[in-house]
Phi, psi and omega in degrees: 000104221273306173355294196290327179317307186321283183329295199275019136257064128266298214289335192261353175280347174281298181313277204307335187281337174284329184291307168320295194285358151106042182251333164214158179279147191317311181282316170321301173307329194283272195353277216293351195265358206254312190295344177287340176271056168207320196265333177271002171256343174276328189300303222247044175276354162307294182296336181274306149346261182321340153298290213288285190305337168318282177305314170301328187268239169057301201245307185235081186309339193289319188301001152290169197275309172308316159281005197274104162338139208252167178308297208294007195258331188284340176279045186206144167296148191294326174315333191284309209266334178075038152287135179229000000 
């Protein structure tokens, strides 16, 4: 789920920018930036599932169970079979 991966370093990026700049110190930022990888990707793997697949059927519709063509359907033009 390359998607939920996105998410929690954007999500994780706030963490690193308080670190760069010396507003929290190398271990607190480690803590905090090891519990966001962990705890935030189990929170929102549902919801990222659904964006990802979303996106996919989206970009490839045929790829549904319902749009799909069956083998034996494929030598044949869809007017023959009274597929559309």
């Amino acid at each position: 789920m390359a998607l939920n991966y996105g998410v929690t370093v954007v999500a994780l990026l706030p963490v690193l920018l308080l670190w760069a700049f010396g507003l929290v110190a190398g271990l607190p930022a480690a803590l905090l930036a090891l519990a966001g990888a962990v705890v935030f990707p189990a929170l929102f793997y549902r919801s990222t599932r659904c964006w990802w697949l979303a996106a996919y059927f989206a970009i490839l519709p045929r790829e549904l169970p319902l749009n799909r063509r069956h083998r034996d359907d494929l030598s044949h033009p869809p007017e023959e079979t009274g597929m559309r």
